[in-house]
N, C-alpha and C positions, 0 to 999 in steps of 0.2 A: 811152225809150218808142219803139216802133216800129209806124209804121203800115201794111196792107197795101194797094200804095198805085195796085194795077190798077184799082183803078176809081174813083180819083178824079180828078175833074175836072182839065185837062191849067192851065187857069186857075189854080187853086186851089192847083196844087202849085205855081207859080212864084209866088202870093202867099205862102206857108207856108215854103218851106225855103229861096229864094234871101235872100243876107241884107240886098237892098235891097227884098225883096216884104213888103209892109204888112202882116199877118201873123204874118213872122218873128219880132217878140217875143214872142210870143205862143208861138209853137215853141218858142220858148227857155226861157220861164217852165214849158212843161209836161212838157221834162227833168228840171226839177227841185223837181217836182211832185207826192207821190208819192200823191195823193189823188185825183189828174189821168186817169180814162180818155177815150179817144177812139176811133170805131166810123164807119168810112166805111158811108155809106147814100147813094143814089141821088147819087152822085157829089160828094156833102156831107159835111163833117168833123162830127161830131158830138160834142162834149166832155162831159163828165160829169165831178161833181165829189161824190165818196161815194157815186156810184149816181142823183145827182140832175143831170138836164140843163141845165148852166146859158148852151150858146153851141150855134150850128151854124154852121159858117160852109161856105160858097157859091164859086164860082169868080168869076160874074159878078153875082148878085146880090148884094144888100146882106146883113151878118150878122143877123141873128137872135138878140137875147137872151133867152132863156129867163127865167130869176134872177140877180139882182143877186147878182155876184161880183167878187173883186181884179181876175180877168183881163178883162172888161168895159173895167175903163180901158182895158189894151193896145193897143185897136181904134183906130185914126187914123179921125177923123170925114170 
């Protein structure tokens, strides 16, 4: 999967892809994923799972669950 990734939050992408940013599982799980879309919005990662949004996650705010899904656990409280 690859994200377009100018406009997202300079926060969010050192959560998401470095592999000590809280996040990174999360990256990892939606490699290989292939049900797994994701659509940068106002500097937010947006996931989508069959079409249906079930996370958004933030740079510096807290994530947003949408629906109860596997990648939910991933999230470090």
């Amino acid at each position: 999967m690859t994200i377009d990734t100018t406009n997202l939050c300079s926060h969010l992408q050192k959560k998401l892809f470095e592999p000590d940013g809280i996040y990174y599982p999360i990256w990892q799980a939606m490699q290989n994923d292939e049900e797994l879309t994701a659509v940068v919005r106002s500097r937010q990662l947006h996931i989508y799972r069959n079409g249906k949004k079930i996370l958004i996650l933030a740079g510096k705010a807290q994530p947003k669950i949408i629906r109860e899904d596997k990648l939910n656990e991933l999230i470090t409280k």
